[in-house]
C-alpha positions in Angstrom: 13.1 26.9 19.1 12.3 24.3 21.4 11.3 21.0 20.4 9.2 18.9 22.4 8.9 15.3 22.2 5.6 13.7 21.2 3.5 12.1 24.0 3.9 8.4 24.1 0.8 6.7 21.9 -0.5 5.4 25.5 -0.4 8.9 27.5 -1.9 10.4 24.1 -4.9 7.9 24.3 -5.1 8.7 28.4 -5.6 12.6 27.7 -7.9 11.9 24.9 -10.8 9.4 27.0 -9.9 12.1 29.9 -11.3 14.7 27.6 -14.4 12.6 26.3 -15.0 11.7 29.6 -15.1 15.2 30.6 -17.1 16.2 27.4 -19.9 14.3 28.2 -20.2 14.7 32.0 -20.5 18.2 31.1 -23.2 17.2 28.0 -24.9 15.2 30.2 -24.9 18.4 33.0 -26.5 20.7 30.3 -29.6 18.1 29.3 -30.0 17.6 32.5 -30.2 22.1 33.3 -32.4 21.9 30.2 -34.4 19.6 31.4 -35.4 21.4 34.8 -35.6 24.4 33.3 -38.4 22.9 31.0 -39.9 20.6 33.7 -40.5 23.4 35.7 -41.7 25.5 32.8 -43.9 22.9 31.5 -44.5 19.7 33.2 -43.0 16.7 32.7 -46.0 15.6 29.8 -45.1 18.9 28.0 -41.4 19.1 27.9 -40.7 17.3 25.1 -37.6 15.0 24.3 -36.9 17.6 21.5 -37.3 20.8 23.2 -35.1 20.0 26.0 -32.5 19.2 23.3 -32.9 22.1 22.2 -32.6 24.0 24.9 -29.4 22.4 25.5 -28.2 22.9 22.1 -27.9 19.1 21.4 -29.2 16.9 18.9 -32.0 14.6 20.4 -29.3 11.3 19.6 -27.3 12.8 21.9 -29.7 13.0 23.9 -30.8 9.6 24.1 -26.7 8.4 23.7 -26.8 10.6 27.3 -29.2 10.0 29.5 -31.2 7.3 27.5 -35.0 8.4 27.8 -36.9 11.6 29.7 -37.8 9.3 32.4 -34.3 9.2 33.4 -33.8 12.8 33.4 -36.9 13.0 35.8 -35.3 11.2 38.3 -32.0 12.5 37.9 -33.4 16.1 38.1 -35.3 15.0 41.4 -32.5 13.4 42.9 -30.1 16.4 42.1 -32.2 18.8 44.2 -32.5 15.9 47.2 -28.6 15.6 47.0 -27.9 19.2 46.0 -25.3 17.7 43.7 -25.3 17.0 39.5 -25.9 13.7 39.3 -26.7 12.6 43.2 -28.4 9.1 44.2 -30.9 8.5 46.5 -29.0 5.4 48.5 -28.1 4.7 51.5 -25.2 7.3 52.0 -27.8 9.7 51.7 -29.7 8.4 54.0 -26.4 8.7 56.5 -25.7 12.1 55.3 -29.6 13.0 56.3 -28.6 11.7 60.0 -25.8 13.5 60.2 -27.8 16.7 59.2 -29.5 16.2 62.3 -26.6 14.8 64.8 -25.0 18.3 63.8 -27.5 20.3 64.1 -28.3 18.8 68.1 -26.1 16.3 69.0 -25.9 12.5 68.7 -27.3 13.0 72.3 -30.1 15.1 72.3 -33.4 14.2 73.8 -36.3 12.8 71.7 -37.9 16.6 71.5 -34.6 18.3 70.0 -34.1 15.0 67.8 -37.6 15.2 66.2 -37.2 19.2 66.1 -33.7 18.9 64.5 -35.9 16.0 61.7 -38.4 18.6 61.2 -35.7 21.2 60.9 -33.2 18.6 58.2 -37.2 17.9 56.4 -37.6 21.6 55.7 -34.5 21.9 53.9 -35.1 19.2 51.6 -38.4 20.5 51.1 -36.7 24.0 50.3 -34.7 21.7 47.0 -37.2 19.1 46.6 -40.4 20.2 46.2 -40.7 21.0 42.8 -39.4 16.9 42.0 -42.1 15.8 43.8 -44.9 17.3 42.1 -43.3 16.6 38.9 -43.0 13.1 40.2 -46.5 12.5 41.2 -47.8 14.5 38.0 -46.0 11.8 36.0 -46.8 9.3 38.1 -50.5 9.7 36.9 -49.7 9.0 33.1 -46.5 6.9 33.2 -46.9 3.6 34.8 -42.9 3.6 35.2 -42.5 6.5 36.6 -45.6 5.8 38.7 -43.3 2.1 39.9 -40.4 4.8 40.4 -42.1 6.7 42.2 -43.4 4.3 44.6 -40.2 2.8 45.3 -38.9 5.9 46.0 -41.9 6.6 48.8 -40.3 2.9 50.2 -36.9 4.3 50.4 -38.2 7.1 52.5 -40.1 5.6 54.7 -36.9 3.2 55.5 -35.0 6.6 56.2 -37.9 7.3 59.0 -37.6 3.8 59.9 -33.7 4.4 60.4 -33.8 8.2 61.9 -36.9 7.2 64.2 -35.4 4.1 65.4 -32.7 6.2 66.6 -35.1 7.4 69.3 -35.0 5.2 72.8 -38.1 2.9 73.1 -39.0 4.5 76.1 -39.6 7.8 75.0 -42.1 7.0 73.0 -45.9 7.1 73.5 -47.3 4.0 75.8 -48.3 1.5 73.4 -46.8 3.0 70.3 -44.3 0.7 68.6 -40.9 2.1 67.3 -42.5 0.6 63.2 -45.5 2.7 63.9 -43.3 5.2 65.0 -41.4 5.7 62.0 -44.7 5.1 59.7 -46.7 7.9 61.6 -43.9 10.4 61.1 -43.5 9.1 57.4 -47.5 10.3 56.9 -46.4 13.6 58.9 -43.3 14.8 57.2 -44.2 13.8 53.4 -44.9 15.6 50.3 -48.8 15.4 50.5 -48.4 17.4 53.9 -46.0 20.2 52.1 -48.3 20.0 49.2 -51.4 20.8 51.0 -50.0 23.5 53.4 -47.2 25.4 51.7 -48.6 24.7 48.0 -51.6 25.1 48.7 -52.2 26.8 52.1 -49.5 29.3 51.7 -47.9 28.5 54.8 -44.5 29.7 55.2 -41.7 27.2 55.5 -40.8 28.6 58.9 -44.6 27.9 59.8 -44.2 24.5 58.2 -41.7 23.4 60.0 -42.5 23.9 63.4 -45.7 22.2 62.5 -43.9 19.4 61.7 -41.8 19.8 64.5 -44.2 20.0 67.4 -46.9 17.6 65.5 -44.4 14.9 65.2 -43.5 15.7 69.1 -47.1 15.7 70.0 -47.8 12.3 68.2 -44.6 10.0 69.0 -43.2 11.5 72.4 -44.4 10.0 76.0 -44.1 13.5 77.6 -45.4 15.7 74.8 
């Protein structure tokens, strides 16, 4: 029989916050399933701090030990489906990343009508993960004067990624008269959540009808030769 020496008292305590630390990323992943699931089930008003532990099979101190509150699980949940990821963060890498979406999809090069086609196109998919957060977002919003701060802040972060993506665009190709702030604020109010809202929510439009809206509307509005 083989005998094997104990770990050292330093590697033992290394393996052991390794496993905590893996413990409660993948707690913290389950509240935050839970949570979804019940947002989207029930609102945000109506999923309760107690149900969603629960649902994750947690007691509500973990919970809180966790994530802290439900309001922090809201934006976590929202910013999961922007970033695709567990735990993303709407910063400015994202931003970047969004850029790149589009510098793929057409080039670093492409004229101002492929650009804003390739935004409408990069939009969409957010839409596709997104959509859901929002309304939650904005239903909160209306009975959470935090969230309703959150929320706002969070409008200001998009429209500096319009600012950023429509600043990309040469002066020159835009409309006579129309500066590159307006711009980026015009195709803020274009490609925005009240716009997907009123015409895929509640219109029914397809997303594939939706996004060449956006496409040609943000063409039509911003471009010099539209």
């Amino acid at each position: 029989m083989v005998e094997h020496e104990p770990l050292p008292v330093r590697a033992r305590g290394t393996r052991q916050r390794e496993t905590g630390a893996a413990s409660r990323r993948e707690t913290r992943r389950l509240l935050l399933l839970a949570a979804g699931e019940l947002f989207a089930e029930r609102g945000y008003a109506a999923a309760t701090v107690t149900s969603i532990a629960d649902r994750a099979q947690v007691s509500l101190q973990t919970l809180y030990l966790a994530w802290g509150s439900k309001r922090a699980l809201l934006r976590a949940f929202m910013e999961s489906s922007l970033r695709d990821c567990p735990e993303g963060v709407i910063d400015a890498q994202w931003v970047a990343q969004v850029s790149a979406g589009i510098d793929a999809q057409v080039g670093p090069a492409g004229d101002g009508r492929v650009r804003l086609q390739g935004l409408a196109h990069q939009y969409r998919l957010i839409c596709e993960r997104a959509a859901l957060g929002w309304k939650l977002y904005r239903d909160a919003a209306a009975v959470d004067s935090e969230i309703e701060a959150d929320w706002t802040a969070l409008q200001s972060l998009r429209r500096g990624t319009f600012a950023g993506l429509i600043g990309q665009l040469p002066a020159e190709a835009l409309r006579p008269g129309l500066t590159p702030e307006a711009a980026a604020d015009t195709a803020w109010a274009i490609a925005s959540p009240e716009t997907y809202d009123l015409l895929v929510r509640h219109a029914s439009w397809s997303l594939d009808a939706y996004e060449q809206w956006v496409g040609t509307t943000l063409i039509s509005a911003l471009l010099a030769e539209a």
